[in-house]
N, CA, C and O atoms as CSV, one atom per row, in Angstrom:
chain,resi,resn,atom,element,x,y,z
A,1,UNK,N,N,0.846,-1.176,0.000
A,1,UNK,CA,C,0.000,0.000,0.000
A,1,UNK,C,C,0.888,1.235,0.000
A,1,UNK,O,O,1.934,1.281,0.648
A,2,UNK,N,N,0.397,2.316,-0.813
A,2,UNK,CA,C,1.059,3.498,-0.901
A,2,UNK,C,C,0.556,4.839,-0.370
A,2,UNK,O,O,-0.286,5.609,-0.833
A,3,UNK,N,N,1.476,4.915,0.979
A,3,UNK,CA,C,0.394,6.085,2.054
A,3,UNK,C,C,1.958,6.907,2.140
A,3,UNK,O,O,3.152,6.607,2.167
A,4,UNK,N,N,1.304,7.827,2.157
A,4,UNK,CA,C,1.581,9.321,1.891
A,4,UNK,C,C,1.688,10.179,3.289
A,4,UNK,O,O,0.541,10.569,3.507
A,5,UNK,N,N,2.572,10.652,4.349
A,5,UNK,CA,C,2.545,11.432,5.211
A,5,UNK,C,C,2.672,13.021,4.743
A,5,UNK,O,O,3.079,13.181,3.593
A,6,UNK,N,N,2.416,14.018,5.388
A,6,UNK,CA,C,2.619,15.215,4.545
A,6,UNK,C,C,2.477,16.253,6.162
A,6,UNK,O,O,1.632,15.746,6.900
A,7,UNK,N,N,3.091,17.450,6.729
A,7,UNK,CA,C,2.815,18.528,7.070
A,7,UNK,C,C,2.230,19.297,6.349
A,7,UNK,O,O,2.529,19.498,5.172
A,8,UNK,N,N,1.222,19.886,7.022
A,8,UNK,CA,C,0.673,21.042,6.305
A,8,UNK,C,C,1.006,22.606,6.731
A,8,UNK,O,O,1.346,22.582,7.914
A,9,UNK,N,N,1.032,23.761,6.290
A,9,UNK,CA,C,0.622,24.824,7.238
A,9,UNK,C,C,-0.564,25.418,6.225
A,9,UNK,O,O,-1.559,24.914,5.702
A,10,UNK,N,N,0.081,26.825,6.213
A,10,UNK,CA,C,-1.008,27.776,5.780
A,10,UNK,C,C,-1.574,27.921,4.536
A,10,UNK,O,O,-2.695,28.379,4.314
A,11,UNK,N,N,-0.557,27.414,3.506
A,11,UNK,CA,C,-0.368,27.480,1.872
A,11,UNK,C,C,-0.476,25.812,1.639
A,11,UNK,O,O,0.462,25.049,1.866
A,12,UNK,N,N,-2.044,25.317,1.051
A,12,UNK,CA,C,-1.616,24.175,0.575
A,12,UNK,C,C,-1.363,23.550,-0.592
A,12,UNK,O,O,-1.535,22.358,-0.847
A,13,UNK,N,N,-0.709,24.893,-1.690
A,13,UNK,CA,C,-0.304,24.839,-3.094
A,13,UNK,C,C,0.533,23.587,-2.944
A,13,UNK,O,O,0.331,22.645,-3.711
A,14,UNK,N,N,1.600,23.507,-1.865
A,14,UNK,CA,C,3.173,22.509,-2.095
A,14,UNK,C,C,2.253,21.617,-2.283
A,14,UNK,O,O,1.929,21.283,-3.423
A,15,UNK,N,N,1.618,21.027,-1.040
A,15,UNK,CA,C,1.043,19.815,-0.624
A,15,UNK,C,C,0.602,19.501,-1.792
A,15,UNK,O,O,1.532,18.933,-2.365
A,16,UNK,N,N,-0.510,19.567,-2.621
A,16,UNK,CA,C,-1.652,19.383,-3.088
A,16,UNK,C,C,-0.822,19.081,-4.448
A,16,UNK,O,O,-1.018,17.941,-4.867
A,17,UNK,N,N,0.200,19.988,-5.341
A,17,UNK,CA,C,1.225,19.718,-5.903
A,17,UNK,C,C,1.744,18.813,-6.135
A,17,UNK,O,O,2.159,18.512,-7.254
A,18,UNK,N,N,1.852,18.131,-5.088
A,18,UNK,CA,C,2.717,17.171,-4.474
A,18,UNK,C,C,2.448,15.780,-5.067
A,18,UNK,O,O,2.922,15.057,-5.943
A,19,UNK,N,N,1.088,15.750,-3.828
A,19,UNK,CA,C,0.616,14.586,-4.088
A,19,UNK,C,C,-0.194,14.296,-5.541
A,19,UNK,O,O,-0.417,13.104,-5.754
A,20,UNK,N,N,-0.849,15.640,-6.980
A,20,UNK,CA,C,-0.865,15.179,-7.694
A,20,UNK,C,C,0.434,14.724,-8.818
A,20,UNK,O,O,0.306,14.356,-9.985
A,21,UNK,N,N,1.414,14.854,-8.197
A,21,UNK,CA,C,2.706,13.966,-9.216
A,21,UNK,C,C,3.348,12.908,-8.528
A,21,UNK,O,O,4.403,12.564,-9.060
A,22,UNK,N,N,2.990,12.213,-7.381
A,22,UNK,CA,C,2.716,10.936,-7.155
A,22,UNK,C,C,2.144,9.971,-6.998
A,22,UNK,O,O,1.698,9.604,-5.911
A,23,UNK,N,N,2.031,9.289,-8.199
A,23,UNK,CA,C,1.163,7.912,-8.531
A,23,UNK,C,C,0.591,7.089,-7.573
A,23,UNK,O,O,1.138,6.929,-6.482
A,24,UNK,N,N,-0.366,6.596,-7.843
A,24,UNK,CA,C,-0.387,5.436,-6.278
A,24,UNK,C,C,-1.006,5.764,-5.350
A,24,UNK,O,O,-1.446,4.969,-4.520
A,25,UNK,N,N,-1.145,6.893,-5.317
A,25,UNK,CA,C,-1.299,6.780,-3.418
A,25,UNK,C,C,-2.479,6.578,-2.953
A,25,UNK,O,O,-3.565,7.118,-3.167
A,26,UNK,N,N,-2.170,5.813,-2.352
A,26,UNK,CA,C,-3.750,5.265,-1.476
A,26,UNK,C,C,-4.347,5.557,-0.398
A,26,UNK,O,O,-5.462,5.118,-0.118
A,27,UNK,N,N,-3.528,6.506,0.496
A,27,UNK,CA,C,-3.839,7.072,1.762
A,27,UNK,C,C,-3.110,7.922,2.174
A,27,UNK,O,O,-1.893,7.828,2.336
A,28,UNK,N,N,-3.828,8.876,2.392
A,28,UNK,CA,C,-2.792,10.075,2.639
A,28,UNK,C,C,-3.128,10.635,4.290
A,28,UNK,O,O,-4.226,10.602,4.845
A,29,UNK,N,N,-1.897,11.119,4.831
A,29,UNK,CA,C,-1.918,11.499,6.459
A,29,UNK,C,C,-1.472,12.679,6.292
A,29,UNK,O,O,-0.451,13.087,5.738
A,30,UNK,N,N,-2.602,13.380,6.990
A,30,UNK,CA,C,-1.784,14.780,6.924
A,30,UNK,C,C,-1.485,15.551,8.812
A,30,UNK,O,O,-2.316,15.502,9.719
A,31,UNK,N,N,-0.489,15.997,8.872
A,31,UNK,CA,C,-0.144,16.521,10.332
A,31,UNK,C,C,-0.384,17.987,10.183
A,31,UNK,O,O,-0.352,18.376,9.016
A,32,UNK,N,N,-0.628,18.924,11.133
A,32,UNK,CA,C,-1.151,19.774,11.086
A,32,UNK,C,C,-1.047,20.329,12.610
A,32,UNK,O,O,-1.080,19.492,13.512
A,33,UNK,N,N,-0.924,21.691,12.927
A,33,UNK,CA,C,-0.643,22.445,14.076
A,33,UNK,C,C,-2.371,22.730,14.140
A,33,UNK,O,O,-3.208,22.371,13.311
A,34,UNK,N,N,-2.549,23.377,15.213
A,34,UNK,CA,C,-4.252,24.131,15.335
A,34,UNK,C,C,-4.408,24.872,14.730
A,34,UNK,O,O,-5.435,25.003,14.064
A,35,UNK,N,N,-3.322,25.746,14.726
A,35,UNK,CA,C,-3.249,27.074,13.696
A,35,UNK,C,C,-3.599,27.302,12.089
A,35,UNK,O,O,-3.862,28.262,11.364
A,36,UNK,N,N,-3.434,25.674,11.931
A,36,UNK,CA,C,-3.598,25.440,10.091
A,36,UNK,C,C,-4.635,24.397,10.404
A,36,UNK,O,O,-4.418,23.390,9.730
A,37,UNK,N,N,-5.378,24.313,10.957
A,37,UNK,CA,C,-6.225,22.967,10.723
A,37,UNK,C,C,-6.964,23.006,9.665
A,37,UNK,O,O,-7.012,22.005,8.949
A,38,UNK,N,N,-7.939,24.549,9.228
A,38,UNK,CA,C,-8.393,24.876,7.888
A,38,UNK,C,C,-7.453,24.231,6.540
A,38,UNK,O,O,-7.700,23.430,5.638
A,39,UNK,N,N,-6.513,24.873,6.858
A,39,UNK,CA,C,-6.066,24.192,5.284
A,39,UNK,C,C,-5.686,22.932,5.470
A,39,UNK,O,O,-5.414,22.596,4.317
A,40,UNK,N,N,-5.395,21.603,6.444
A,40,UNK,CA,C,-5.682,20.391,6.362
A,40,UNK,C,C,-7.121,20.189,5.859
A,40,UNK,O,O,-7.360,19.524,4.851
A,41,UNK,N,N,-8.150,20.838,6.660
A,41,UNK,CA,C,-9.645,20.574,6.184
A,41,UNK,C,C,-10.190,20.613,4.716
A,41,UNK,O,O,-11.191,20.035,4.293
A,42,UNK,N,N,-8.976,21.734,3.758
A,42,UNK,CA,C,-9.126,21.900,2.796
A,42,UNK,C,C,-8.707,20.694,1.808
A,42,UNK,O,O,-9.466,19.925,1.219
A,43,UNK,N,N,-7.002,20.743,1.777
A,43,UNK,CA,C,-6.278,19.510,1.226
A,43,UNK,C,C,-7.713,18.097,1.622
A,43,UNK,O,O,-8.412,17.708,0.687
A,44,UNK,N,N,-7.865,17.678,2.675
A,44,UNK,CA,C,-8.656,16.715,2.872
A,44,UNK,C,C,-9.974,16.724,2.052
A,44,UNK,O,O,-10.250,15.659,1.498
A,45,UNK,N,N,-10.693,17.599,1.915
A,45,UNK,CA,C,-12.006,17.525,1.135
A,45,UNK,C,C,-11.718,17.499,-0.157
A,45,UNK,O,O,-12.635,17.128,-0.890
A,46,UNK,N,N,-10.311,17.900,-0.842
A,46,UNK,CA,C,-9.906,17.520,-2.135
A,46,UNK,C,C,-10.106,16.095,-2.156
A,46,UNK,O,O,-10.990,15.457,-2.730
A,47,UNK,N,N,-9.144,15.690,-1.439
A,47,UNK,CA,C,-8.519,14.489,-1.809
A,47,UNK,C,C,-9.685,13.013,-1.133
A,47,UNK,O,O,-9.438,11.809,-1.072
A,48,UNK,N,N,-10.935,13.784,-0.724
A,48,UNK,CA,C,-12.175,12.745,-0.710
A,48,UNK,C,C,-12.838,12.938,-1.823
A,48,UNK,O,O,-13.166,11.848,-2.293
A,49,UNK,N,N,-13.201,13.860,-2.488
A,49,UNK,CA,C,-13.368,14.008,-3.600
A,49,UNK,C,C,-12.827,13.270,-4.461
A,49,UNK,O,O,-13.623,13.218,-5.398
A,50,UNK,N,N,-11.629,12.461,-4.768
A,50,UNK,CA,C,-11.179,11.681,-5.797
A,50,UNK,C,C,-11.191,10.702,-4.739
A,50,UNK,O,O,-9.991,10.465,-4.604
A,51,UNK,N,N,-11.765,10.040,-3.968
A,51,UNK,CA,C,-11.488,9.078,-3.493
A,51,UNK,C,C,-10.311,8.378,-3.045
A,51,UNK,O,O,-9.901,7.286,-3.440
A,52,UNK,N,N,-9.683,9.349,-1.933
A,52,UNK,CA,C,-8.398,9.027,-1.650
A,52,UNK,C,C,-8.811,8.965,0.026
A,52,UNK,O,O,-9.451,9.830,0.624
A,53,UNK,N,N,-8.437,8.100,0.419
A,53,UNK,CA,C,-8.924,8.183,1.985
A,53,UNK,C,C,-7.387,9.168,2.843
A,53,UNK,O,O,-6.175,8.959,2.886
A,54,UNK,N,N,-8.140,10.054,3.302
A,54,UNK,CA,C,-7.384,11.178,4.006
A,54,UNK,C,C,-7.498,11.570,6.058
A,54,UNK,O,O,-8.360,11.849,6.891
A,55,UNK,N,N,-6.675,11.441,6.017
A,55,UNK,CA,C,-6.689,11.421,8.082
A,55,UNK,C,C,-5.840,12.788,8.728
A,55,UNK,O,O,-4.670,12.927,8.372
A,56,UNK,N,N,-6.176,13.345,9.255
A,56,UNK,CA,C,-6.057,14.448,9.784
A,56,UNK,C,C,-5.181,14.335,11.062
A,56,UNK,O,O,-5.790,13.617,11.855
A,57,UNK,N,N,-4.116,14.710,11.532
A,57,UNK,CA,C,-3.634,14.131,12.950
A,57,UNK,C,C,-3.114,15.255,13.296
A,57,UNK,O,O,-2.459,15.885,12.466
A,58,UNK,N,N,-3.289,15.723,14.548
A,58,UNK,CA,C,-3.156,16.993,15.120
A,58,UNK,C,C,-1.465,16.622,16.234
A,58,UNK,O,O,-1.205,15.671,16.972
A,59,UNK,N,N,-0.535,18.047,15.814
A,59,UNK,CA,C,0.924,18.097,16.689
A,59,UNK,C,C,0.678,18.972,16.835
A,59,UNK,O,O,-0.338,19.643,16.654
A,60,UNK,N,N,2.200,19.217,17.439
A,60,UNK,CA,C,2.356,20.528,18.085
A,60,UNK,C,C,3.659,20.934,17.411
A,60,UNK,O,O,4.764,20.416,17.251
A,61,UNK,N,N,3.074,22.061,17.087
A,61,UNK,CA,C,4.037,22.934,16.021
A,61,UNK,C,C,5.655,22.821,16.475
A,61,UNK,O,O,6.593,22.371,15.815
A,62,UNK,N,N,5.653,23.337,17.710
A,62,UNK,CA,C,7.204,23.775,18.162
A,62,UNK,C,C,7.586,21.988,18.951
A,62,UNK,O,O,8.489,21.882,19.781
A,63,UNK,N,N,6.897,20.987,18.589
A,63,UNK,CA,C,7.744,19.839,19.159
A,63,UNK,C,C,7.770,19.005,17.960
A,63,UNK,O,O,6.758,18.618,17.376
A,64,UNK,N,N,8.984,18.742,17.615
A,64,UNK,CA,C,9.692,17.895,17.023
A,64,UNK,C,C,9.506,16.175,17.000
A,64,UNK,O,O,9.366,15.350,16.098
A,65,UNK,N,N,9.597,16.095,18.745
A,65,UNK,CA,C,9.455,15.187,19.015
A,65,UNK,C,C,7.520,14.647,18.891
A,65,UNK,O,O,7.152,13.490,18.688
A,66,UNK,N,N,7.036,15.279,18.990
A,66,UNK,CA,C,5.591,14.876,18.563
A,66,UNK,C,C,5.104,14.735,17.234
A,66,UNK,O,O,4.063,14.177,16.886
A,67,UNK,N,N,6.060,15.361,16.441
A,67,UNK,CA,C,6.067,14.892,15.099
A,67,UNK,C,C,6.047,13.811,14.843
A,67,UNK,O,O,5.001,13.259,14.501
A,68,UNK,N,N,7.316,13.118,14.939
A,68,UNK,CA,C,8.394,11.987,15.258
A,68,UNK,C,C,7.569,10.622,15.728
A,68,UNK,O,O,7.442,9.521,15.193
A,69,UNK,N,N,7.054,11.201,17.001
A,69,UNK,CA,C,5.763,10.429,17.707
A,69,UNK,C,C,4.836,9.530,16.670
A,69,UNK,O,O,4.617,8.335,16.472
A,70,UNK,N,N,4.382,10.923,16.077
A,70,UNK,CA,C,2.868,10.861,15.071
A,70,UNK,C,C,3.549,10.126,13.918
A,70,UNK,O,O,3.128,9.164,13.276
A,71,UNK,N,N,4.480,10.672,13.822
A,71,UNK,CA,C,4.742,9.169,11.706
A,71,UNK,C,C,5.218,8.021,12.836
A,71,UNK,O,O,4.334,7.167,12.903
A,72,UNK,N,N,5.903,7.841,13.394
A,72,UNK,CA,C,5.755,6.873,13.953
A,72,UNK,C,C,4.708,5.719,14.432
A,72,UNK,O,O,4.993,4.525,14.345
A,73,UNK,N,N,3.468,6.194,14.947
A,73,UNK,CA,C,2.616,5.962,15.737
A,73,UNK,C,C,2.063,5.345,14.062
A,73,UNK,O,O,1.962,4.120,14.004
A,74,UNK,N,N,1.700,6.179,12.685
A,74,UNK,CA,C,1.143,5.786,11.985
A,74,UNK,C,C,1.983,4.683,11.426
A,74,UNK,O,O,1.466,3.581,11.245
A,75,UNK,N,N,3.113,4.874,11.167
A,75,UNK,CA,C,3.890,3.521,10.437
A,75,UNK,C,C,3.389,2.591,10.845
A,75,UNK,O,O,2.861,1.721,10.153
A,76,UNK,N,N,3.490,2.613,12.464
A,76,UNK,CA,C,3.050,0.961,13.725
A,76,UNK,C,C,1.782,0.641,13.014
A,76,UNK,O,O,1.726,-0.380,12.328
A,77,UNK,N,N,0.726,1.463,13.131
A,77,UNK,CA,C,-0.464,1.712,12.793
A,77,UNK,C,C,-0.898,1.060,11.667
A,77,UNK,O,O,-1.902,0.349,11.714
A,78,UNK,N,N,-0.201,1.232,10.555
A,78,UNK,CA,C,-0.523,0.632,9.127
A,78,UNK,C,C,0.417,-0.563,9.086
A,78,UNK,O,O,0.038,-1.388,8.254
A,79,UNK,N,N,1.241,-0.818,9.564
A,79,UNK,CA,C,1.719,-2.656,9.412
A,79,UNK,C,C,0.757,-3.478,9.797
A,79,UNK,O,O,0.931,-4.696,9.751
């Protein structure tokens, strides 16, 4: 399976960019501070629209380590 992690912030031109010039993907995770949750909400209603199943997971901007946490937590998650 081909799943896709991604940060978001305020601009979701990169993102969205992104993921249409990689093939495949079957699930996409997006991380996101509180501050940007809108434009996760956005990227996400795209990408249900083509039928891409999309998950929203909330960090904390200034920790690193909760980043780290969260792709982690999803890797475990999807084996």
């Amino acid at each position: 399976m081909h799943i896709h992690i991604a940060t978001i912030g305020e601009r979701t031109e990169a993102v969205l960019n992104g993921l249409k010039l990689i093939p495949g993907i079957e699930k996409v995770y997006l991380l996101y501070s509180s501050k940007y949750k809108q434009s996760a909400v956005t990227v996400q209603e795209y990408l249900l629209k083509g039928d891409t199943p999309c998950y929203l997971k909330a960090v904390d901007e200034y920790d690193f380590q909760s980043t780290s946490n969260m792709i982690l937590k999803i890797v475990e998650d999807e084996r």
